[in-house]
N, C-alpha and C positions, 0 to 999 in steps of 0.2 A: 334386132335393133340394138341390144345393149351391148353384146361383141364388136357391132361397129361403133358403138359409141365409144367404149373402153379401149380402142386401138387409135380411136382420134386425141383421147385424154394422152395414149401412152405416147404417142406422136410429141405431142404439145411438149410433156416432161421430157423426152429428149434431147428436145430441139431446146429447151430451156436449160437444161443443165451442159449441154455445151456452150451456149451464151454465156451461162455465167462462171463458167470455168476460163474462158476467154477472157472475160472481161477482169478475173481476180490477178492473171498474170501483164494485164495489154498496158497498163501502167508505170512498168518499168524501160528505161531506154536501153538497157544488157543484160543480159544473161549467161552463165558459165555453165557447160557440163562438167561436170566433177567426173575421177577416177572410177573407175569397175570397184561395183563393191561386193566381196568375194562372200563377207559371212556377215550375218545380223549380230552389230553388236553399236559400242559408243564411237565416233567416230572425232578428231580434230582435225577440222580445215584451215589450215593456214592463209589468210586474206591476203594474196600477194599487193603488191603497192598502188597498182595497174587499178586491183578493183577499188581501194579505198578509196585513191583519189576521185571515184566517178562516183561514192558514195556521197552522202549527207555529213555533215559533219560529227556529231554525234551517233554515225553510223544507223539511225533508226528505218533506212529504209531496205534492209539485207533481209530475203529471204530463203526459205531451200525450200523448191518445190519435187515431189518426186514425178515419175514420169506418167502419173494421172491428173497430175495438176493438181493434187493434195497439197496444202502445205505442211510443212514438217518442223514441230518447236523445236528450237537451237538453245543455247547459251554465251551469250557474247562474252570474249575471254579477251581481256587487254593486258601486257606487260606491264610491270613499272618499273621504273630506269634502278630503281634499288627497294629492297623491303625489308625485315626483319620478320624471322621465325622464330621462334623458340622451342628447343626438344627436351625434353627431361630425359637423363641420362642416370639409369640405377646401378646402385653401387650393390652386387648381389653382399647378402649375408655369411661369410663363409664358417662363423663361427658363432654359437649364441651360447655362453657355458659357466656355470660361478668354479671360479679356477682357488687352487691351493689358499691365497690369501683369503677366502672367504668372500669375494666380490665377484660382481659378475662384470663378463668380459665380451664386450661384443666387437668381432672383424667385418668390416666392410672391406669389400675391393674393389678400388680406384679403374674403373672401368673408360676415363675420358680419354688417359692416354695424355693428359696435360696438369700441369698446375693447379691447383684450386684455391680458394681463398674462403669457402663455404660451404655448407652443408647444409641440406635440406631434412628434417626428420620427422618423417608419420608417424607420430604417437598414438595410441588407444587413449580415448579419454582419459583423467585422471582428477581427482582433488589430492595433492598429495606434496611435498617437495625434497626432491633428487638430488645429490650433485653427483658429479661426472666428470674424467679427465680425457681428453684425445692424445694421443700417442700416433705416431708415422713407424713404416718399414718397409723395407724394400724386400725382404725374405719372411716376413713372420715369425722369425723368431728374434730380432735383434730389436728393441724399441725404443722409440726417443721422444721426448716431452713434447707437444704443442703447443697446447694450451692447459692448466688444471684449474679445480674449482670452479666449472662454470655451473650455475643452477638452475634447474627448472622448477615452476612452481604455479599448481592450480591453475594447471593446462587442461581446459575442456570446453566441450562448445557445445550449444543447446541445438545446432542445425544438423549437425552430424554425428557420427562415435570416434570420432576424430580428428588430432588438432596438427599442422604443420609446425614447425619450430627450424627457426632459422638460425644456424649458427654461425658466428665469423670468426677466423684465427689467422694466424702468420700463413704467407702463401706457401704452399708446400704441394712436394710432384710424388709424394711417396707411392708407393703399390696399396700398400696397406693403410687404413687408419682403424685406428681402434679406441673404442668408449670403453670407460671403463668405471663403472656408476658403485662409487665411493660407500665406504662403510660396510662392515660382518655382518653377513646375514643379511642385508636388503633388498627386502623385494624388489625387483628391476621394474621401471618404466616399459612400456610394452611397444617395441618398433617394428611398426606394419611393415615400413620401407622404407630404405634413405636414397639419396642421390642431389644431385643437382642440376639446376636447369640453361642450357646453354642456348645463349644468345646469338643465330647465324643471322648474317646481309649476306642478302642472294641478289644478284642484277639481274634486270630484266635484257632480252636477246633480241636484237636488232636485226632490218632485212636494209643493207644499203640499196638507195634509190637509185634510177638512172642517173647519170652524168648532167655536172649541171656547167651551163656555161658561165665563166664568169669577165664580166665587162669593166675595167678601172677606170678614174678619171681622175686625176691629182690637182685639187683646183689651188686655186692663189690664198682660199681662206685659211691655209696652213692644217684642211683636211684632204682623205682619199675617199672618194665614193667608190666602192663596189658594187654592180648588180648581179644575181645569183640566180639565174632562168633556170626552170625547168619546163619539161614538154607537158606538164601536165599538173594538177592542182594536187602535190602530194602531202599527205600528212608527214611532216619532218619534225623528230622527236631528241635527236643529235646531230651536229655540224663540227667537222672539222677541215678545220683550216691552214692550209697547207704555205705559209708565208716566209718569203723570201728577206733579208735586209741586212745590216751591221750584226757583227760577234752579237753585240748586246744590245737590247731593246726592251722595252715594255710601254704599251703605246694602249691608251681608252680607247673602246668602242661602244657602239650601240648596234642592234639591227632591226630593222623596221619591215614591214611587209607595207609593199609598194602596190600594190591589186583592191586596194579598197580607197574609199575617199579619203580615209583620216589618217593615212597611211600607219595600221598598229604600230604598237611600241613590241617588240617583241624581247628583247637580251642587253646587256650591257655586260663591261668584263675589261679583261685587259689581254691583250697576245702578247706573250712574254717570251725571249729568247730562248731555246734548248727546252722548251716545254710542247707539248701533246698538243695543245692549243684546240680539246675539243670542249664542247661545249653544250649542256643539255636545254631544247628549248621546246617549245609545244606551239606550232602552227600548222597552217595549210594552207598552202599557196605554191603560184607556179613561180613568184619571183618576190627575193628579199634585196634586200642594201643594208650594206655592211659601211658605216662611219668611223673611219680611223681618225684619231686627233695624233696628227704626226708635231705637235709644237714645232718647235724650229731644228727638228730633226729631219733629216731627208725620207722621202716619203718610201713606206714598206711595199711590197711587192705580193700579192695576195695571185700566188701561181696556179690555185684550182682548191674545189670546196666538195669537200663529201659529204652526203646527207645521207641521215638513215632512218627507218622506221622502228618504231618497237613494234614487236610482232604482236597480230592479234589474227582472234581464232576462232569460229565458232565452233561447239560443241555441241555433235547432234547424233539422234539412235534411227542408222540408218537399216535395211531389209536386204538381206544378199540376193543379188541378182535382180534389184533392179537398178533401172538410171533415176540419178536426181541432178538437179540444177542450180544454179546459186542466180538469184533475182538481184538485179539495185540499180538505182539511178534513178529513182522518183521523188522529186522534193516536196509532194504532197503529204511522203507516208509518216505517220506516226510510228513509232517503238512496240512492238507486238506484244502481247502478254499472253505467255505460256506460261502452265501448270509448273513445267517443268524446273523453271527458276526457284520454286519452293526444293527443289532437291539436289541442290547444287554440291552438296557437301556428301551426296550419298553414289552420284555418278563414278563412275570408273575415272582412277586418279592419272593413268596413264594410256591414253586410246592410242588407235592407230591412227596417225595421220593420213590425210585425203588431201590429193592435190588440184585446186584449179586448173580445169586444160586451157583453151583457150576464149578469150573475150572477143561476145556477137552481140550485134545488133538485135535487138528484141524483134521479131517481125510483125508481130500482134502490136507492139505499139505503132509502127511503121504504116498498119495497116487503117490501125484505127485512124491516123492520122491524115491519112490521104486527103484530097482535097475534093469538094462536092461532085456527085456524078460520077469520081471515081471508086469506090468504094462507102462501107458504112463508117459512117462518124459518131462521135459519140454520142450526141441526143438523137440519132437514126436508132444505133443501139436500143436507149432507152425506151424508145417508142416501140421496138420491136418483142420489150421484155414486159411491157407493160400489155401489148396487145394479146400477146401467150397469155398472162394471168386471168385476163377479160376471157377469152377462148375458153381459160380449165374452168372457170365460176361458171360459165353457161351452159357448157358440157355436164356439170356436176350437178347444178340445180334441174337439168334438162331429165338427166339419169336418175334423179331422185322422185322428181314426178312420178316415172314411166312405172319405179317402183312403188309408189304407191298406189295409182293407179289399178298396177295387178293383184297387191294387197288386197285392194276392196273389189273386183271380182271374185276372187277368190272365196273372200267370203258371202 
């Protein structure tokens, strides 16, 4: 009796953990198989435009499921159209020595390969006060004045055993600089490391959208409307605009997204003659309008509009040799919260990228959604997952009896 009851229990849990493996993917409207994944390791998928636009706007509804219907945590990875880095750049030490005049001498070398205007210097603590001159050379052995007399003085800090010191001087592109800390016999200031720290702007990398069509109408109000269709609700992040007219012009616009009631405000600017004429903006829609104020100048000619994406990407640690899937289109879903977001900065800085094959219709949602009679629906579902849990209680309570039961024969 308990064999067969433990085969009816294992029944129940099967038949239940398929429901609800079903039911965790039946929510979304598409699904992508991703690329063969050859070795277990980090992986970036590039979101091509297709999928974002059928996404949520704030993308919270993007999943990877793998090919047991596990979900797999990601890291949503967005571009920005420009950022700043900064890299500290050391100047090694090539020389640290008290030379003939009784001073000490120290060479740094000019490692940026550009101009500088400053210096950076990790001192050892100190109570004490220094002066010092910088000197430039392009050989090491020829030297010429930079700055002299500058001084340091009761440089120390209670949070570390050392202090930065910022120094400024005439711009200069030498090979060499060299300190040279004043006065016979003085103990030298103690330099952990010098260098300085360099300022880069990196843009972010764009995917152009499909082709958009665009529609004019030059009215009598002495503007031009343009409408700007796309086949699809894509997120557009830059727009350039490709405009025909006189040698010279420069003519205000705005552009509005025309898909909602209050139609947004989205850009404002000017198209100027022999200029690029693009323009960074942040919407999502299948169709803008573009407002030229032509004054009493003959109206501009607005010949085709390219829109682009900034790339985005999620970053995920996928299993070689299995399949995984990319989930979205449910406007239900909330923003997932994985562990993994705490480790963002510890993840592999250069993955291989994985590419979306092709976009399908979900079937599980398809299915779930059929209409009565033809299939289960969702509170059918429910009722189905709720009937299993009543099954495993009475099985469980049923099985626990029988053991006691033979408990007290037993004894």
């Amino acid at each position: 009796m308990k064999k067969k009851t433990l085969h009816k229990i294992g029944i129940c849990l099967v038949a239940f953990f398929l429901t609800t493996k079903a039911q965790s993917q039946s929510n979304y409207k598409y699904k992508a198989p991703l690329e063969s994944v050859v070795a277990t390791k980090f992986y970036k998928i590039l979101l091509p435009p297709q999928v974002v636009a059928k996404c949520k706007d704030g993308l919270e509804d993007i999943r990877v499921f793998d090919e047991d219907g596990k979900q797999v945590p990601y890291i949503l990875q967005e571009d920005l159209p420009a950022f700043k880095t900064e890299n500290f750049t050391e100047f090694p030490v090539i020389k640290f020595t008290r030379e003939k005049d009784k001073q000490t001498h120290i060479i740094l070398k000019n490692t940026s390969g550009h101009a500088i205007d400053n210096l950076l210097l990790f001192i050892k603590n100190m109570v004490a006060s220094r002066a010092f001159s910088i000197t430039g050379s392009d050989d090491s052995i020829h030297w010429f004045i930079i700055k002299e007399n500058i001084y340091l003085e009761n440089t120390f800090s209670n949070d570390r055993d050392n202090t930065i010191n910022a120094l400024s001087f005439p711009k200069s592109n030498y090979t060499y600089f060299q300190i040279i800390i004043l006065g016979e016999n003085v103990i030298p200031f103690n330099i952990i490391k010098a260098g300085i720290y360099k300022e880069d702007i990196l843009y972010g990398k764009y995917t152009e959208l499909p082709g958009s069509v665009v529609i004019q109408k030059d009215s009598l109000d002495k503007k031009s409307y343009a409408q700007l269709r796309f086949n699809d609700f894509y997120r557009i992040n830059k727009l350039h605009i490709h405009v025909q007219g006189p040698k010279y012009f420069k003519r205000s616009f705005s552009i509005r997204q025309i898909n909602t009631s209050n139609n947004n405000f989205v850009k404002d600017g000017y198209l100027v003659s022999d200029s690029a004429n693009s323009f960074i903006i942040n919407s999502k829609t299948n169709q803008l309008q573009l407002v030229i104020n032509n004054e009493d100048n003959a109206p501009l000619t607005i010949k085709a509009a390219d829109a682009y994406q900034l790339n985005i990407s999620v970053l995920t640690y996928l299993q070689a040799n299995k399949e995984y899937y990319l989930y979205f289109g449910d406007s239900t879903a909330q923003s997932p919260k994985y562990d993994l977001g705490f480790f963002k900065d510890s993840v592999e800085k250069n993955p291989v990228e994985l590419s979306v094959k092709t976009i399908e219709t979900n079937n599980a949602l398809h299915e779930k959604n059929k209409t009565p009679g033809s299939g289960i629906g969702k509170r059918t579902l429910w009722i189905i997952i709720t009937g299993i849990l009543l099954i495993l209680s009475f099985f469980t309570f049923k099985m626990m009896r029988e053991v006691d039961k033979k408990k007290g024969k037993e004894q």
